[in-house]
C-alpha positions, 0 to 999 in steps of 0.5 A: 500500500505505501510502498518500501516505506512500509514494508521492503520485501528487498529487506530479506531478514524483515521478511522472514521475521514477519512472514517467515515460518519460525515466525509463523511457528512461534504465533501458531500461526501454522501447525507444522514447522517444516524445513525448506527442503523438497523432502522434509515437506514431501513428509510432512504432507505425507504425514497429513494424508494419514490424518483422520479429517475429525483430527484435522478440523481441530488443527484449523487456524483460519476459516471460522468466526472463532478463530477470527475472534481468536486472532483479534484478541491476539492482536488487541493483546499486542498492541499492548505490549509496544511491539516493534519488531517480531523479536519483541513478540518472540522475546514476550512469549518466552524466547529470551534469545528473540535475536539468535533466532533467524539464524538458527538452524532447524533443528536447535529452533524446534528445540528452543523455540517458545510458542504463543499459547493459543486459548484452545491449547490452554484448555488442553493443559 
């Protein structure tokens, strides 16, 4: 909308952290982390062949009035927080080392990384 003053897709470590896949782990906003080879995704979607569609209705994260509601909290909650970059947001849901993380490796990031704790998952606990 307003060009390179809001967002240059150029700037590739702004990108990941906004749109990339270790961010879209940390704010659930995916269920899966996959690793950017041909294989591990191939096995993933494998994975998910084997699912029962019951189970997969649970694991939803886009496509009810719930989970609308859901992700205007999220937000609402952090404006609050005087975010100004997705380090900060990890850094508040418990990653202490918000920086190191664009450049870990898969493995080291699965291990280390703290999610954002959806309410549907606090029930769960």
């Amino acid at each position: 909308e307003l060009g390179k003053e809001e967002f240059d897709a150029a700037n590739k470590a702004l990108v990941y952290r906004t749109t990339g896949g270790k961010h879209k782990y940390i704010l659930q906003d995916c269920n899966t982390f996959v690793p950017d080879r041909v294989a591990a995704f191939r096995s993933a979607v494998t994975d998910v062949l084997d699912v029962p569609m019951e189970e997969i209705e649970t694991r939803r994260r886009v496509g009810s009035l719930a989970l609308v509601r859901e992700q205007m909290n999220f937000v609402e909650d952090a404006l609050g927080l005087a975010i100004a970059d997705a380090s900060d947001l990890w850094k508040a849901f418990g990653n202490d080392d918000s920086g190191a993380i664009p450049e870990m490796d898969d493995a080291d990031f699965l291990k280390k990384a703290r999610r954002r704790v959806r309410p549907a998952d606090r029930e769960k606990v």
